[in-house]
N, CA, C and O atoms as CSV, one atom per row, in Angstrom:
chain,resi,resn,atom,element,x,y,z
A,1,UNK,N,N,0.842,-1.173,0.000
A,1,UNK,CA,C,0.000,0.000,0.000
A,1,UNK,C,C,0.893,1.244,0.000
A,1,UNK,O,O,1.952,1.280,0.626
A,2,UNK,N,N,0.401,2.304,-0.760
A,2,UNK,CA,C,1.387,3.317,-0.948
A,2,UNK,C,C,1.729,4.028,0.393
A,2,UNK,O,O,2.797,4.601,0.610
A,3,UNK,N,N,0.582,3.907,1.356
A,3,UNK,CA,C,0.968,4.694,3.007
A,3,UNK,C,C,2.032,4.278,3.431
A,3,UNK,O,O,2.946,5.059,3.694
A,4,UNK,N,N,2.139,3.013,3.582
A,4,UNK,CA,C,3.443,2.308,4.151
A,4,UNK,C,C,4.763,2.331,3.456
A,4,UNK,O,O,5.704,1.752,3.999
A,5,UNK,N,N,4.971,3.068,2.069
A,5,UNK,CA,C,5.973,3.879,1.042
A,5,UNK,C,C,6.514,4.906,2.450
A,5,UNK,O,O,7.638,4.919,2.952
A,6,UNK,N,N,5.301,5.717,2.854
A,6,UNK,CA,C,5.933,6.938,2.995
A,6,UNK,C,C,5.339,7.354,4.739
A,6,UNK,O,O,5.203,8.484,5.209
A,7,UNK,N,N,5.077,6.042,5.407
A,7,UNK,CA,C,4.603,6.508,6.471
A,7,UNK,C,C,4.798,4.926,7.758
A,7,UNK,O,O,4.354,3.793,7.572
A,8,UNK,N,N,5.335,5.268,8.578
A,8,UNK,CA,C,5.420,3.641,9.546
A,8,UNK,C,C,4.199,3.319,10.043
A,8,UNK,O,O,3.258,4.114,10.058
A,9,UNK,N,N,4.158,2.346,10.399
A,9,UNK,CA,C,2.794,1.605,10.837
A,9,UNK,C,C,2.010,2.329,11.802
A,9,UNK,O,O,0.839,2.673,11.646
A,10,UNK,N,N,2.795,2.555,12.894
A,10,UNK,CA,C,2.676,3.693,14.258
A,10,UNK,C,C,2.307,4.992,13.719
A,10,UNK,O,O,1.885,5.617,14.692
A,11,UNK,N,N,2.250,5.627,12.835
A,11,UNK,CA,C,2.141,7.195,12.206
A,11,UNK,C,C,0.953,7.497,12.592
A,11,UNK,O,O,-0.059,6.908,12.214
A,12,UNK,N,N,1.002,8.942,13.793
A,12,UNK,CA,C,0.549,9.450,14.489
A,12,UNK,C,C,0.207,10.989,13.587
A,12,UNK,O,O,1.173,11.748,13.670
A,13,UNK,N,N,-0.478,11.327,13.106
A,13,UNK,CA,C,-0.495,12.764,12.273
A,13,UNK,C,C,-1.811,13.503,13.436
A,13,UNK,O,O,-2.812,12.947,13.888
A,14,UNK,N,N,-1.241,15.130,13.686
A,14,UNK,CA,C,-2.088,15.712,13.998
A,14,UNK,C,C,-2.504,17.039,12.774
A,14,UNK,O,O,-1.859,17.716,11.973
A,15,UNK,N,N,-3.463,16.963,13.046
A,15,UNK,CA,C,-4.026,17.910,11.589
A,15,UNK,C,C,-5.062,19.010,12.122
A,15,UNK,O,O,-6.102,18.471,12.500
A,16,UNK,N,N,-5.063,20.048,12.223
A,16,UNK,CA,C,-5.698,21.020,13.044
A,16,UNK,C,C,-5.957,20.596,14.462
A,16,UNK,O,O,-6.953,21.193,14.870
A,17,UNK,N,N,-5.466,19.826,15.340
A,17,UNK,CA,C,-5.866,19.826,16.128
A,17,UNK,C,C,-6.239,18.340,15.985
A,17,UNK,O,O,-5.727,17.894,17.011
A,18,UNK,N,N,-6.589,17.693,15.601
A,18,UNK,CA,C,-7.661,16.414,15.018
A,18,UNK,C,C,-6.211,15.079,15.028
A,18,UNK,O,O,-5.140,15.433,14.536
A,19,UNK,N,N,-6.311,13.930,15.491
A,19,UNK,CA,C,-5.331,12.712,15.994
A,19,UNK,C,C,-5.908,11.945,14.804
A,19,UNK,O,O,-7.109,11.916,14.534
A,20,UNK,N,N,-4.793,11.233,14.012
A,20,UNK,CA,C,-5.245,10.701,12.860
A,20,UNK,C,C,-4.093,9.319,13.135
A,20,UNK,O,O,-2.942,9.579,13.486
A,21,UNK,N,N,-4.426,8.250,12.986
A,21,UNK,CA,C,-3.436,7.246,13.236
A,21,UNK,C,C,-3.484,6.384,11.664
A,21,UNK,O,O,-4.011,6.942,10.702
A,22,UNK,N,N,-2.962,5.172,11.551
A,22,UNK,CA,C,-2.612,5.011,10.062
A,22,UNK,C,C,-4.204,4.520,9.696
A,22,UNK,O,O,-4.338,5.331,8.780
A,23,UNK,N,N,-5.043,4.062,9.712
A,23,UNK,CA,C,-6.460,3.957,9.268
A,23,UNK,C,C,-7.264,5.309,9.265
A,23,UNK,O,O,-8.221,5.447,8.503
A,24,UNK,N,N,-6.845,6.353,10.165
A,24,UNK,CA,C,-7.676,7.324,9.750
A,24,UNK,C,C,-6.897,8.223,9.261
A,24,UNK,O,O,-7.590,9.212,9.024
A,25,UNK,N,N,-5.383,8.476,8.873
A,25,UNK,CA,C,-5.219,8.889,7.982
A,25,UNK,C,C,-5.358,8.290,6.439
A,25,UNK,O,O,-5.236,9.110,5.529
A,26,UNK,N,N,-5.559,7.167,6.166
A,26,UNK,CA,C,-6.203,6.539,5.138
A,26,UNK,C,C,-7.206,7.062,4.446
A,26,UNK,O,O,-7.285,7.646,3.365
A,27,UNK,N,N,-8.284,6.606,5.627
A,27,UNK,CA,C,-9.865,7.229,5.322
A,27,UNK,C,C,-9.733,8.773,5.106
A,27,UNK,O,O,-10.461,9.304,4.267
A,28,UNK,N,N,-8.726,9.610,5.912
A,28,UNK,CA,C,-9.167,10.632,5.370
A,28,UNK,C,C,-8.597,11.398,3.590
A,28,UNK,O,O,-8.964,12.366,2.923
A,29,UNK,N,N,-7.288,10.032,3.383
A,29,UNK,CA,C,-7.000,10.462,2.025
A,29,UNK,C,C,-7.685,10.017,0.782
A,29,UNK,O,O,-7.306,10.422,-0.317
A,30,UNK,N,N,-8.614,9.252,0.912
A,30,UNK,CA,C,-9.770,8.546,-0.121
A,30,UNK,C,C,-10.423,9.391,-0.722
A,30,UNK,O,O,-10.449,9.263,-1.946
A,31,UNK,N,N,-11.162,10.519,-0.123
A,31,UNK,CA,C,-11.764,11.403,-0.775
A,31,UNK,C,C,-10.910,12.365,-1.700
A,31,UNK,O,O,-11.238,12.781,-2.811
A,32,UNK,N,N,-9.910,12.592,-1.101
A,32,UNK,CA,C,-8.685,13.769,-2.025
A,32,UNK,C,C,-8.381,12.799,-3.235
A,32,UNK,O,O,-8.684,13.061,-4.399
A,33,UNK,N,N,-7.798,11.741,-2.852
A,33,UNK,CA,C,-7.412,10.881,-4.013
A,33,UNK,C,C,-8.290,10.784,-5.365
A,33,UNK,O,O,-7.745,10.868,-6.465
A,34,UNK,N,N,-9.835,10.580,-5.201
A,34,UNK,CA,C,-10.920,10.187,-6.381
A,34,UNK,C,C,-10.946,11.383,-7.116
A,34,UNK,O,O,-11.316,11.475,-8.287
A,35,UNK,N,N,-10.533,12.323,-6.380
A,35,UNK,CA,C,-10.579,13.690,-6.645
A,35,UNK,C,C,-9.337,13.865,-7.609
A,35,UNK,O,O,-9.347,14.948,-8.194
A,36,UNK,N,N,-8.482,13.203,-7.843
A,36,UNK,CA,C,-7.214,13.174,-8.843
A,36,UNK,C,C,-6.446,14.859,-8.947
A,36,UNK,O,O,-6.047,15.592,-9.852
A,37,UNK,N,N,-6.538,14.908,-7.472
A,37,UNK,CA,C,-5.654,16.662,-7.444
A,37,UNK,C,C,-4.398,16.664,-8.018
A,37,UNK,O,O,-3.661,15.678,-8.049
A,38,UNK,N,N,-4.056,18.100,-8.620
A,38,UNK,CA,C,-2.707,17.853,-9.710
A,38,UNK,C,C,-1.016,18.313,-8.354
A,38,UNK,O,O,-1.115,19.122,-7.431
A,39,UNK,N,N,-0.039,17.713,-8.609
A,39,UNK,CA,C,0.654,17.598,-7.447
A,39,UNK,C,C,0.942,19.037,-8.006
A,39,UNK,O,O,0.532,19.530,-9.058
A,40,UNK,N,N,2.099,19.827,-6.625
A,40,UNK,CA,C,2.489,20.842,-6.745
A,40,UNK,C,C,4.339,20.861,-6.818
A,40,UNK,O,O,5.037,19.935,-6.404
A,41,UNK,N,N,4.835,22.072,-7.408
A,41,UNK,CA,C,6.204,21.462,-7.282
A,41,UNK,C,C,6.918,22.074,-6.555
A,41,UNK,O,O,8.011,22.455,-6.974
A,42,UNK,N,N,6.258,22.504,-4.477
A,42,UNK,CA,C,7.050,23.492,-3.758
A,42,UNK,C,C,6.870,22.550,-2.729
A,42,UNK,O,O,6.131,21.578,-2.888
A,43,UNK,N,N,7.374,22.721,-1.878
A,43,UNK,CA,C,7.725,22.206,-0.729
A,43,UNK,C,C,7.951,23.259,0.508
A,43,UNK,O,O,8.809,24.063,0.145
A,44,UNK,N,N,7.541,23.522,1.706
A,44,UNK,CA,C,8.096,24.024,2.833
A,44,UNK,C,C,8.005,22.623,4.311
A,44,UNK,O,O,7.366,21.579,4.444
A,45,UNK,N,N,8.692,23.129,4.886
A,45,UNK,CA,C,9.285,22.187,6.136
A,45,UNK,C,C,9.831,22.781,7.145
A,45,UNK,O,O,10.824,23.488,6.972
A,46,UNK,N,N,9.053,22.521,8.882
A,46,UNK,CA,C,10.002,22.924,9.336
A,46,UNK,C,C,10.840,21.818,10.207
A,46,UNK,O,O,10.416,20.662,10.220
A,47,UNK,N,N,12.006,22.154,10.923
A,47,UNK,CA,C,12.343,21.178,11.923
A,47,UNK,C,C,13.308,21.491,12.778
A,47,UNK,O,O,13.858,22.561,12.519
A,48,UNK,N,N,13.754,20.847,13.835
A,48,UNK,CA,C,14.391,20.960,14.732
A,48,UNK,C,C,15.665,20.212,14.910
A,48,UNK,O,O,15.690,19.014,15.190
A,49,UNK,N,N,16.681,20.920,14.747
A,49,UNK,CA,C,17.900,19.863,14.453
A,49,UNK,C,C,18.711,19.941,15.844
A,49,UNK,O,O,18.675,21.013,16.449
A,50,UNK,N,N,19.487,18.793,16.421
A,50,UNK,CA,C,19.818,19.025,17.934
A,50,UNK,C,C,20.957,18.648,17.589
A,50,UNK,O,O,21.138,17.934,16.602
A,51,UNK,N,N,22.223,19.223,18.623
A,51,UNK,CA,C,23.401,18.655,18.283
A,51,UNK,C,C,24.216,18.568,19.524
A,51,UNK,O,O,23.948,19.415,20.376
A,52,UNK,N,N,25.041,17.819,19.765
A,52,UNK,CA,C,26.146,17.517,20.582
A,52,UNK,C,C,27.439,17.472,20.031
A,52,UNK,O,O,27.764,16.592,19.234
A,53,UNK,N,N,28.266,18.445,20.439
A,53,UNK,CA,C,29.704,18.368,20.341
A,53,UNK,C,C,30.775,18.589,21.818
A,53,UNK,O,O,30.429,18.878,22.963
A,54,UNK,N,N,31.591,18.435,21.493
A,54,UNK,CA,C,32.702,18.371,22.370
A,54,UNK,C,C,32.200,20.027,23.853
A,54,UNK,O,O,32.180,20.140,25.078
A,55,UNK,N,N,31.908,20.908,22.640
A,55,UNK,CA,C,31.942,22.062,23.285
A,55,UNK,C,C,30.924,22.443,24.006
A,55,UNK,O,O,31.086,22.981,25.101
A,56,UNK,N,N,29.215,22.108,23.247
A,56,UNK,CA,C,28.315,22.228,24.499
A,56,UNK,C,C,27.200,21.769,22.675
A,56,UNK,O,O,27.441,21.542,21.490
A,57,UNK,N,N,25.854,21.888,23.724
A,57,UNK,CA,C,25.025,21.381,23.045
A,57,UNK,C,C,23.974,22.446,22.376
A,57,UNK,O,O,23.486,23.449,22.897
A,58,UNK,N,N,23.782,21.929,21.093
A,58,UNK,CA,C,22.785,23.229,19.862
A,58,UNK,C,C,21.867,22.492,19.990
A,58,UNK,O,O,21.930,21.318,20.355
A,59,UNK,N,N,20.340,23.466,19.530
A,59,UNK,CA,C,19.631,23.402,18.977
A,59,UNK,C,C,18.854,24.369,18.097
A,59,UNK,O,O,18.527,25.435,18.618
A,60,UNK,N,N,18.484,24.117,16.711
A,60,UNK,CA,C,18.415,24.654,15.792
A,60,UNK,C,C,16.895,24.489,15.196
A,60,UNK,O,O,16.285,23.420,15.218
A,61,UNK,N,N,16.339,25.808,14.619
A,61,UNK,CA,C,15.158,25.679,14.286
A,61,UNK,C,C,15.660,26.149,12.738
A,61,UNK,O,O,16.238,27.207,12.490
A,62,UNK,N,N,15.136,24.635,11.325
A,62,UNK,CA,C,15.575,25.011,10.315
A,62,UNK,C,C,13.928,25.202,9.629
A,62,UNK,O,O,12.986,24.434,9.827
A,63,UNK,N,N,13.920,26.381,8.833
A,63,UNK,CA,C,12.445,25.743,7.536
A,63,UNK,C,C,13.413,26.388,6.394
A,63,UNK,O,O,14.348,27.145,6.133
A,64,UNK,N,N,12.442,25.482,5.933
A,64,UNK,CA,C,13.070,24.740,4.664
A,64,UNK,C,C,12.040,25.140,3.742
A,64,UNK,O,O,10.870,25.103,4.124
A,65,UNK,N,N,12.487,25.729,1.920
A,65,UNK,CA,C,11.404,25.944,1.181
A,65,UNK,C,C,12.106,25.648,-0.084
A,65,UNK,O,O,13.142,26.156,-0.512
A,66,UNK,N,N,11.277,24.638,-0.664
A,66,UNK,CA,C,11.805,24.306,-2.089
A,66,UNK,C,C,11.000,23.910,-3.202
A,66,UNK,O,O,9.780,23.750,-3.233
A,67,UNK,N,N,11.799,23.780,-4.060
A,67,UNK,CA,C,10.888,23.482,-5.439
A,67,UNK,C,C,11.045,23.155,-6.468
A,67,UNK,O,O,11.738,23.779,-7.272
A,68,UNK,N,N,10.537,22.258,-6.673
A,68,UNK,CA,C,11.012,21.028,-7.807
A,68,UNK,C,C,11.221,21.145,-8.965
A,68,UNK,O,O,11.001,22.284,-9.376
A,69,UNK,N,N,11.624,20.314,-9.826
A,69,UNK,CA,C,11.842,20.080,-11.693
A,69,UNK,C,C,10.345,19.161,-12.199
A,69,UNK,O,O,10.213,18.007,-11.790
A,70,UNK,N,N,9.559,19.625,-12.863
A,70,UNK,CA,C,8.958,18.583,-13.330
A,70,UNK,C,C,8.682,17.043,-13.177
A,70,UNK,O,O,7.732,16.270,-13.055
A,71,UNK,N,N,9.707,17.040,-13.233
A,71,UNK,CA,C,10.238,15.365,-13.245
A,71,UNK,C,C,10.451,14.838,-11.448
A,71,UNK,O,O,10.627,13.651,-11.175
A,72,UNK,N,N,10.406,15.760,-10.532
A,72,UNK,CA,C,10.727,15.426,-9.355
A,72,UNK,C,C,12.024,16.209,-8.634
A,72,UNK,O,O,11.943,16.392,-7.419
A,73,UNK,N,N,13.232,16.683,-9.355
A,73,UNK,CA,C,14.189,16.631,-8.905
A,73,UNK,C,C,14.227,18.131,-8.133
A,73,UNK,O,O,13.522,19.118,-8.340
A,74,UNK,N,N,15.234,17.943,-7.239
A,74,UNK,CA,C,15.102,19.452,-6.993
A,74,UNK,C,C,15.745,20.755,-7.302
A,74,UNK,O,O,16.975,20.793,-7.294
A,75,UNK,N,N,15.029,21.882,-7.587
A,75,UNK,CA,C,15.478,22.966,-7.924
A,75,UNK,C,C,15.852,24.177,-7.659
A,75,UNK,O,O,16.454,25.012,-8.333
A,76,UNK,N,N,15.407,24.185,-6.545
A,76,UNK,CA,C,15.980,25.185,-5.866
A,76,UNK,C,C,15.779,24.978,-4.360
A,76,UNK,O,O,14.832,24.224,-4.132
A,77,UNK,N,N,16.480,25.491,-3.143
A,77,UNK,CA,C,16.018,25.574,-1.687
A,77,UNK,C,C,16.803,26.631,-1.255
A,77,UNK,O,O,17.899,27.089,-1.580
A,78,UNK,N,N,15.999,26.880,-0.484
A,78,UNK,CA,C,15.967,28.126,0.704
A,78,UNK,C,C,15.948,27.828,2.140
A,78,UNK,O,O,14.925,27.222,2.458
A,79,UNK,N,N,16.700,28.045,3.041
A,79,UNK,CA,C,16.704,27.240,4.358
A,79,UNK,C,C,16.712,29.081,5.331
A,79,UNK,O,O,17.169,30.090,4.794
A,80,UNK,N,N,16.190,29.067,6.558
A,80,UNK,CA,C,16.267,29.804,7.389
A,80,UNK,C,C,16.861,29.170,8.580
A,80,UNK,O,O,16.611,27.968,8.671
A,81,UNK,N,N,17.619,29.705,9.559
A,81,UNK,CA,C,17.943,28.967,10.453
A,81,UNK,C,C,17.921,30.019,11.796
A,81,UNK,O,O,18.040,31.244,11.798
A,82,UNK,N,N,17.708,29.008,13.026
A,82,UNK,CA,C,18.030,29.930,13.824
A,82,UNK,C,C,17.986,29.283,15.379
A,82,UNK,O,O,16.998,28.688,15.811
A,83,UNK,N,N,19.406,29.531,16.256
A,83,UNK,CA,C,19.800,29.084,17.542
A,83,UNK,C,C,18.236,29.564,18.367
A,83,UNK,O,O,17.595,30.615,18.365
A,84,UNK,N,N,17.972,27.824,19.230
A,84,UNK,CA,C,17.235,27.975,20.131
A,84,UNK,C,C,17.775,28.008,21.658
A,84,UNK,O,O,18.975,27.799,21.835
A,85,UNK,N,N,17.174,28.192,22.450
A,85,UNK,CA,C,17.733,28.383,24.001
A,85,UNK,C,C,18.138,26.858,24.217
A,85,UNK,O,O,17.361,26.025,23.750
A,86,UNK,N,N,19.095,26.481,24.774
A,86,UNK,CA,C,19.131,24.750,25.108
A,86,UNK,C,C,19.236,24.951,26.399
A,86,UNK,O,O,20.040,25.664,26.999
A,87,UNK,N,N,17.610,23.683,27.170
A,87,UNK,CA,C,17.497,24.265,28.296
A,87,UNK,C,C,18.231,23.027,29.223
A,87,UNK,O,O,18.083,21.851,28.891
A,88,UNK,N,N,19.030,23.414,30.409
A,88,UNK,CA,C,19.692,21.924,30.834
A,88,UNK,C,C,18.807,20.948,31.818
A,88,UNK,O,O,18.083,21.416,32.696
A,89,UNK,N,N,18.976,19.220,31.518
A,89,UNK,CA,C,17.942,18.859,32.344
A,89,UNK,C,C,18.553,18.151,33.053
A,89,UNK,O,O,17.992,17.580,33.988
């Protein structure tokens, strides 16, 4: 099944607010799908990158904005970045 391409068994999605686990994110992609929507070729993302080195410990808030070739590949990206507080526990 194509979910399990791009999603683990456990896949927990929250979507406004709303808990979607892998059967109800299913059900809720059935209707979009019949609907044969045309893909888009941008991308944004954000995430949280953590790091440990010798010297002390980062964390980083990256988004990410990109956009594809036709064919899939990618064509351009744009990244923002920026040091978060690392709090000690």
């Amino acid at each position: 099944m194509i979910a399990d391409r791009y999603h683990a068994p456990d896949i927990v999605q929250i979507a406004d607010g709303h808990r979607m686990d892998r059967d109800n994110l299913i059900e809720h992609t059935r209707p979009v799908r019949k609907n044969r929507p045309t893909a888009r070729d941008r991308i944004a993302a954000r995430s949280t990158l953590y790091v440990t080195n010798r010297k002390r410990d980062l964390a980083m808030e990256v988004y990410f904005f990109g956009e594809f070739t036709p064919d899939g590949r990618m064509r351009r990206g744009h990244m923002l970045t920026r040091t978060l507080p690392v709090t000690e526990t």
